[in-house]
C-alpha positions in Angstrom: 0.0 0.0 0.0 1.1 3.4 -1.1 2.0 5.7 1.9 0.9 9.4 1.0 0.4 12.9 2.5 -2.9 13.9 3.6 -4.3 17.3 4.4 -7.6 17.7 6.7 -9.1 21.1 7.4 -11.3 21.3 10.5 -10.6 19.2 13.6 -14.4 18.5 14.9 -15.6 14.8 14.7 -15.8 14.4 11.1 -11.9 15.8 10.7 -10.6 14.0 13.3 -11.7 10.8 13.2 -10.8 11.2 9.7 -6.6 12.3 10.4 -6.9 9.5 13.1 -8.4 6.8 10.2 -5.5 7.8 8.0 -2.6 7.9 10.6 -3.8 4.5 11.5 -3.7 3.1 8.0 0.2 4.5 8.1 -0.3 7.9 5.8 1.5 11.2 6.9 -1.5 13.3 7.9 -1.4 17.3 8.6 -5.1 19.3 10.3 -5.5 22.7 10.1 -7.9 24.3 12.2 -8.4 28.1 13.3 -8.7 27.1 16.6 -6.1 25.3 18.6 -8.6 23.6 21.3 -9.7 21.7 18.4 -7.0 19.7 18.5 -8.0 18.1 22.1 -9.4 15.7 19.7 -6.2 14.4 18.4 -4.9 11.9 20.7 -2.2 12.9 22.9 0.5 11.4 21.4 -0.3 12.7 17.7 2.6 12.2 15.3 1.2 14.2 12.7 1.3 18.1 12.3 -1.2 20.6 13.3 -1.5 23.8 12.0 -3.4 26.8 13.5 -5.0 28.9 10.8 -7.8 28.5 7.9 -7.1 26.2 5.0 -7.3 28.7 1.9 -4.0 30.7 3.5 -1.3 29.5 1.6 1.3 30.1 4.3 -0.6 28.1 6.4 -0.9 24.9 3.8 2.4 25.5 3.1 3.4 24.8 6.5 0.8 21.9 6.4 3.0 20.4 3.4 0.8 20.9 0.6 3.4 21.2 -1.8 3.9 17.1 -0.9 -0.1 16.2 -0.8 -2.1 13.7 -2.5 -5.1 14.5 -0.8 -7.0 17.2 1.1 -10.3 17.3 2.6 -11.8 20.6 3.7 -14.4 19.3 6.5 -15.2 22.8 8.4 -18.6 23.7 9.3 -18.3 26.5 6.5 -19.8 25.6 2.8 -17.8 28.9 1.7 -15.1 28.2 3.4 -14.9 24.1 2.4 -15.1 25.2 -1.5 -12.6 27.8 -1.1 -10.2 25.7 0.3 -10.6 22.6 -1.9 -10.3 25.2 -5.2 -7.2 26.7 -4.1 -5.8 22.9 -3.3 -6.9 21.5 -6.2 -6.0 24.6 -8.9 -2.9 26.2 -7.0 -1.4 23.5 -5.7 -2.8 20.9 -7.9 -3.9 18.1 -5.2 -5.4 15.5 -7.4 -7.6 13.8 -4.7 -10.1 16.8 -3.1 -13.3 16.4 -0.9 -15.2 19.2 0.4 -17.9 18.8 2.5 -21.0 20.9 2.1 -24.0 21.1 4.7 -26.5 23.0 2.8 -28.5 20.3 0.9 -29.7 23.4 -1.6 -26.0 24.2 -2.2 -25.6 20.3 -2.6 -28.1 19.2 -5.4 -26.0 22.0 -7.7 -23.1 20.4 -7.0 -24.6 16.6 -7.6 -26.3 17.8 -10.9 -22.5 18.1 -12.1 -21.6 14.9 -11.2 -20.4 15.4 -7.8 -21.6 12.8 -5.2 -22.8 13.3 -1.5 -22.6 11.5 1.8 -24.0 11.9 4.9 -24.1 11.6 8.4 -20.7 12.2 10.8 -19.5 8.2 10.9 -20.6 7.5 7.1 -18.9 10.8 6.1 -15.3 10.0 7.7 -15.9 6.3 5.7 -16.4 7.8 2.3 -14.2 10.5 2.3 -11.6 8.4 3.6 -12.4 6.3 0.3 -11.9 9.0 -1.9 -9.1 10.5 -0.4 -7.0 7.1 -0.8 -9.3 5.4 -3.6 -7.3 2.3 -4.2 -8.1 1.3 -0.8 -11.8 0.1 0.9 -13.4 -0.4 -2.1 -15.0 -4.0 -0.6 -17.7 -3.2 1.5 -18.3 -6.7 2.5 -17.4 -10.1 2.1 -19.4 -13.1 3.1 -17.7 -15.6 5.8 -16.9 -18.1 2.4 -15.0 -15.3 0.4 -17.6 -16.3 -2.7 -19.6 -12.9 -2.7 -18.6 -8.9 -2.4 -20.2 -6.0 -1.9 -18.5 -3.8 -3.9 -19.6 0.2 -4.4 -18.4 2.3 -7.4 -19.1 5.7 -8.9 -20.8 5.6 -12.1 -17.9 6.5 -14.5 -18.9 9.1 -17.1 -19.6 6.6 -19.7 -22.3 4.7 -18.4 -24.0 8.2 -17.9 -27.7 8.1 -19.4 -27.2 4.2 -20.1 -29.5 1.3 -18.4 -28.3 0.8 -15.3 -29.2 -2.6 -15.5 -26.8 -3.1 -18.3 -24.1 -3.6 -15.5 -25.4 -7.1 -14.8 -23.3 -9.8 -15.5 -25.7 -13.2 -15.3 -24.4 -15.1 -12.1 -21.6 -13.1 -11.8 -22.2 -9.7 -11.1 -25.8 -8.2 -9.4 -27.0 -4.2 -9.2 -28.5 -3.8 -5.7 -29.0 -0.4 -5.0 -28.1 2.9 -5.9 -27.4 5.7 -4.4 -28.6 9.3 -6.1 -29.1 12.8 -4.6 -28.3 10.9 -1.5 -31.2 8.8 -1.2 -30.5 4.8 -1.4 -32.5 2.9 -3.9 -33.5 -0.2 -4.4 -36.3 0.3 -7.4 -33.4 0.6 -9.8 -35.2 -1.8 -13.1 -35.6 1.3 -14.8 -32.8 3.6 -14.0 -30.5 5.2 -16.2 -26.8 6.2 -15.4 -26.8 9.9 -13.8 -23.7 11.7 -12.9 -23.2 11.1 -9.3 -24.8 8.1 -9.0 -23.1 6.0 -6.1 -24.0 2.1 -7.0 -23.5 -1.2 -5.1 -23.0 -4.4 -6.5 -22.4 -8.1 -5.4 -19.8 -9.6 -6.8 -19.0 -13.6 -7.0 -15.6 -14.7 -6.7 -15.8 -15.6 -10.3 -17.0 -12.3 -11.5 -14.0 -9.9 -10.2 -12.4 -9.8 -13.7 -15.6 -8.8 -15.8 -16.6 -6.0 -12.9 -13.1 -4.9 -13.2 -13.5 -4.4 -17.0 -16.6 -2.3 -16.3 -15.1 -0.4 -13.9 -11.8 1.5 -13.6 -10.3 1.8 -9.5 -9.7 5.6 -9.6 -11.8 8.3 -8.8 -12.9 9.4 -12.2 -12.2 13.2 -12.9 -14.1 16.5 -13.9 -13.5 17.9 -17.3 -10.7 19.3 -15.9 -8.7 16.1 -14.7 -9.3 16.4 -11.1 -11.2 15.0 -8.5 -13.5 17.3 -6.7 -16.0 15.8 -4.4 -18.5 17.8 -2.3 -19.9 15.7 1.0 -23.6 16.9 2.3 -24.3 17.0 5.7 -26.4 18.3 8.4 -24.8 21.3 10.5 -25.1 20.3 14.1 -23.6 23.0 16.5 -20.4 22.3 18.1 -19.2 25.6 19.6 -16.3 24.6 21.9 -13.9 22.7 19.6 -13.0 22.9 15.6 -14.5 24.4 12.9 -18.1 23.2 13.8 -19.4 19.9 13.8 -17.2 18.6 11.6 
């Protein structure tokens, strides 16, 4: 497993648990967050860097090593401030793997209708943006005791956009369950088309790993612009004492 450099902005639960996740897995982390207290959430013995300040100062994600990053993810309790941070990461400093998440659900359907999924909820957030952050790992959600059956989840790549969902099927081999659009999981999915943003599970035999694999590439596909962007929905709870909000 690669070993990279990771960047989270905003220390509340979501930012956190998140630097703690990818410390754990052996990445380099570095958290920003404008208030030092935030940081009471780091365990006491955290070998990573924190950084006092807001995550669209340069100075401040210079000194986070973002010259060095693979990945950011801008988890404050501030839309504005989440989108600002991920545009400077992604166009200054050219970060290819960037998550921002956004609480206003308004603010969030824009950013789905370009093809930019959603999450939600504090422990299912740190999950998927931990996903896309590192992309090549977690990509099995389960695996039956017998190793025979997966369930695997994948973003609808570009080209299966405005295609039969159903399509996807390989007889015996590989099975659409449910799919996941403007955040809300579905399970009537016999007439569905591809949508940008559409988050889809599958279960996947033993024997059908090679032909999902030919369906599906591992890395997060790109916007027109060659990379990543993804915007996480959530629901702002408020967490005055530590962090950047209930992040």
């Amino acid at each position: 497993m690669d070993r990279v450099h990771v960047i989270v902005v905003g220390c509340g639960r979501v930012g956190s648990g998140l630097a703690i996740g990818l410390m754990e897995q052996g990445h380099s982390v570095a958290v920003i967050d404008r208030n030092a207290k935030a940081f009471r959430r780091l365990p006491a013995d955290w070998p990573g860097t924190v950084v006092v300040g807001s995550g669209f100062d340069r100075d401040q994600l210079n000194e986070a090593g973002a010259a060095k990053a693979t990945s950011l993810a801008a988890v404050t309790n501030g839309d504005n401030s989440n989108i600002l941070t991920a545009r400077i990461a992604r166009e200054t400093y050219e970060i290819p793997n960037v998550v921002a998440r956004i609480y206003d659900p308004r603010r969030a359907q824009i950013y789905l209708r370009l093809g930019i999924a959603t999450v939600a909820t504090v422990s299912w957030t740190i999950d998927q943006v931990q996903r896309r952050l590192v992309p090549d790992e977690g990509e099995v959600e389960w695996t039956d005791p017998t190793g025979t059956l997966s369930l695997v989840e994948r973003e609808l790549l570009e080209r299966y956009a405005g295609k039969p969902l159903l399509d996807l099927n390989v007889s015996g081999e590989v099975t659409l369950v449910s799919v996941t659009r403007a955040g809300v999981a579905r399970l009537d999915i016999s007439d569905l088309v591809g949508q940008d943003g559409d988050v889809l599970h599958f279960v996947v035999s033993a024997n059908g790993k090679a032909a999902f694999e030919e369906r599906f590439d591992v890395a997060t596909p790109p916007l027109t612009d060659g990379n990543p962007l993804m915007v996480i929905a959530g629901t702002s709870v408020p967490d005055t004492d530590l962090g950047d909000g209930p992040s």
